[in-house]
C-alpha positions as CSV (number, residue, x, y, z in Angstrom):
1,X,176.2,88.0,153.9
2,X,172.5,88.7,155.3
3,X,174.0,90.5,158.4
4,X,176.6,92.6,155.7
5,X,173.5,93.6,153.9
6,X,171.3,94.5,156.7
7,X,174.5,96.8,158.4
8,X,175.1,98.5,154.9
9,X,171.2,99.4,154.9
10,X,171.6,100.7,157.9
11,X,174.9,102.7,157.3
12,X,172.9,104.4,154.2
13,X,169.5,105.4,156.3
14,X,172.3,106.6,158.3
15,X,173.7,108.7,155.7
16,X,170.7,109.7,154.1
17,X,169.3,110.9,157.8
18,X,172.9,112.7,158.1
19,X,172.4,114.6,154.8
20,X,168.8,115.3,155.2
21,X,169.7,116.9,158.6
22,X,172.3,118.9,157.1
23,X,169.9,120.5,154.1
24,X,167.8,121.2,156.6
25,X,170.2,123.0,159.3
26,X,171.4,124.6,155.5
27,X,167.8,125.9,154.7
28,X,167.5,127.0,158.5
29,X,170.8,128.7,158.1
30,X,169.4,130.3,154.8
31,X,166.5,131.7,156.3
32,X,168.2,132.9,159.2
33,X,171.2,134.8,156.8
34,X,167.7,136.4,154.8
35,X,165.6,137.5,157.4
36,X,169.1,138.9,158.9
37,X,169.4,140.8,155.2
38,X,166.2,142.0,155.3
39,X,166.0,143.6,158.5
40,X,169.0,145.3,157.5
41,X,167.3,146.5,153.7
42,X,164.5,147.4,156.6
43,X,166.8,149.8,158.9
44,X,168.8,151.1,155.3
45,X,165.1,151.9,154.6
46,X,164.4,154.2,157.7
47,X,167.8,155.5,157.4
48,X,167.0,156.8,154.3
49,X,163.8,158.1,155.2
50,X,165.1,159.8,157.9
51,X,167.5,161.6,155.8
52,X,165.3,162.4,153.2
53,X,163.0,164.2,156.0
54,X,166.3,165.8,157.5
55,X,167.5,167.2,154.0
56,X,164.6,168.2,152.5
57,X,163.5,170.1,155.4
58,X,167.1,171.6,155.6
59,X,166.4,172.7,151.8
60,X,163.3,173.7,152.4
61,X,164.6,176.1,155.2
62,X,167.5,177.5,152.6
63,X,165.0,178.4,150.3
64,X,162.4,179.8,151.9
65,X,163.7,182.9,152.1
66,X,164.2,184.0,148.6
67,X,160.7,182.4,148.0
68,X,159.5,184.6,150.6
69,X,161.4,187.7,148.9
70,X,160.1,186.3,145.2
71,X,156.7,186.5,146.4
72,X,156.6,189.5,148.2
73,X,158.4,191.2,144.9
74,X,156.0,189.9,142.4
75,X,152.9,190.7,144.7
76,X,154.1,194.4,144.5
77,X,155.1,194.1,141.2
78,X,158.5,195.0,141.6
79,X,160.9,192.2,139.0
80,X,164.1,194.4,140.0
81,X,165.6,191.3,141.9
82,X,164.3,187.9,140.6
83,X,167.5,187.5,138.4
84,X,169.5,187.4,142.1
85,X,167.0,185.7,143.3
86,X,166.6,182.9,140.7
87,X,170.7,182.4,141.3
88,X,169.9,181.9,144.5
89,X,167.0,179.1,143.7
90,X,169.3,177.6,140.9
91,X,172.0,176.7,143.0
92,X,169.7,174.6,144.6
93,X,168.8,172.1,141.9
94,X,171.6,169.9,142.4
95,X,171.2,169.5,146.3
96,X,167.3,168.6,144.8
97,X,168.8,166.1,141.9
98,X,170.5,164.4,145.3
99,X,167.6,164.5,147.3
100,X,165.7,162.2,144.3
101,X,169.2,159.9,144.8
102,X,168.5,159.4,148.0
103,X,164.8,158.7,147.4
104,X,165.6,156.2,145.0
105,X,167.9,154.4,147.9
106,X,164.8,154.5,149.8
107,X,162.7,153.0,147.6
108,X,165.1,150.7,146.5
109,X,166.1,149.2,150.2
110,X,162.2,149.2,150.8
111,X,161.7,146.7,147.9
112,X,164.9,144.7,149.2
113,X,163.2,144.4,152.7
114,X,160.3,142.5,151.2
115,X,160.9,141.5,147.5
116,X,163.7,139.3,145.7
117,X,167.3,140.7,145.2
118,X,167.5,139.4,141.7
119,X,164.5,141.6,140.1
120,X,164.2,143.9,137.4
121,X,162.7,146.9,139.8
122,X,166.0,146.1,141.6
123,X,168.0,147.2,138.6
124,X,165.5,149.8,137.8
125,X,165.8,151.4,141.2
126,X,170.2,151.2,141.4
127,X,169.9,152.8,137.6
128,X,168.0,155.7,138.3
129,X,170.0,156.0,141.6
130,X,172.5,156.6,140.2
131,X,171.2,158.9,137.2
132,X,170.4,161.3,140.0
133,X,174.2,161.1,141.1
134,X,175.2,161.9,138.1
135,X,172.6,164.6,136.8
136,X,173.5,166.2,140.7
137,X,177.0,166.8,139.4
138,X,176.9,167.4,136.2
139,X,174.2,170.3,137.1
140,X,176.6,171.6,140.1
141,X,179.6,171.5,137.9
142,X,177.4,173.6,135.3
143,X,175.6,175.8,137.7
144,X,178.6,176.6,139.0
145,X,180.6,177.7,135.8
146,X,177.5,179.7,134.7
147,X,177.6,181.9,138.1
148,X,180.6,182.1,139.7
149,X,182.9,181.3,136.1
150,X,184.6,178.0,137.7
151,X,182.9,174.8,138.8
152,X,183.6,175.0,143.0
153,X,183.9,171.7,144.6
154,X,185.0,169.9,141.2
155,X,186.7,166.6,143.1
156,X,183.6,166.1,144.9
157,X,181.7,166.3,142.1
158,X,183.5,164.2,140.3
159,X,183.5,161.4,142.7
160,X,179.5,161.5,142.9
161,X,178.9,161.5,139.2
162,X,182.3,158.9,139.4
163,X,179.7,157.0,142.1
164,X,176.9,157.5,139.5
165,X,178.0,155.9,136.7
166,X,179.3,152.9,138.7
167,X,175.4,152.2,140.2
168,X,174.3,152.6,136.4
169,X,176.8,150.1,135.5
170,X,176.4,147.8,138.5
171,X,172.2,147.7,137.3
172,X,173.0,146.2,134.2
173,X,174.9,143.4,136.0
174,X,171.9,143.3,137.7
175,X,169.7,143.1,134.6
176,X,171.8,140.2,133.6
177,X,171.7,138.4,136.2
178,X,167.9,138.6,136.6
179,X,167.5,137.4,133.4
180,X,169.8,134.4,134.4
181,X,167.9,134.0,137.6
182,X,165.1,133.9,135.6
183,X,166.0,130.8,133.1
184,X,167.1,129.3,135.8
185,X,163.7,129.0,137.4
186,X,161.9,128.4,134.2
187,X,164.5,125.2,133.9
188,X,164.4,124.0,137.2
């Protein structure tokens, strides 16, 4: 019976070894599958950066023209062609509106790279994401009714304020879940 005892003692330090080396190639495993996710939030992050830089200096060089012309025709005091020349300018605000979408991806994949994926900010940053989708489209699909009397590129549009609403929708998941993640801690 002594000898039955001692084996089954050793079967469990056995067993609890075995499960204690198994947490701990799961927490290895965990922290591996992590620092994998954030060194991609970290490369999303540059990515975004990078096309921020490209498109905003791509703007920047489609309007600097008619701000060169606007100047030049207010300095002599000539207002003959600021109406064309505000067209020209307007049509630009939605490309803007998607340059502060793409801003927002930044900032949100930055805070991913270091901070926790169930946060408030994180919700905060996929809403206003996409609120800059959708204010981009439904500003295209305006400014283009107002000047040329039909919206040009209406599917397109569609799908990004389509896009849009679908980030806003996916950041009050988000929310939710926060607040879940939150009681959980507090209970545990």
């Amino acid at each position: 019976m002594e000898q039955h005892k001692a084996l089954d003692a050793n079967q469990y330090n056995l067993y609890v070894l075995h499960k204690v080396c198994n947490w701990r190639c799961k927490v290895t495993d965990a922290k591996k599958r992590v620092q994998t996710l954030q060194g991609d939030f970290s490369s999303m992050a540059r990515l975004l950066s990078l096309l921020f830089a490209f498109a905003a200096l791509s703007l920047f060089a489609e309007a600097y023209v008619p701000l060169k012309q606007l100047g030049a025709m207010l300095f002599a005091g000539d207002r003959t062609g600021i109406r064309a020349i505000g067209e020209r300018l307007i049509a630009l605000l939605p490309a803007i509106m998607l340059l502060g979408a793409v801003w927002q991806g930044r900032l949100l994949f930055s805070h991913l790279e270091n901070g926790p994926l169930l946060a408030p900010v994180t919700a905060q940053h996929v809403r206003r994401c996409g609120e800059w989708m959708v204010s981009a489209a439904v500003s295209a699909l305006v400014i283009g009714e107002i000047q040329h009397g039909r919206a040009t590129g209406s599917a397109l549009l569609v799908g990004v304020a389509a896009v849009g609403l679908a980030l806003r929708s996916l950041a009050g998941v988000l929310d939710h879940a926060a607040v879940m993640q939150a009681d959980l801690d507090q209970i545990v």
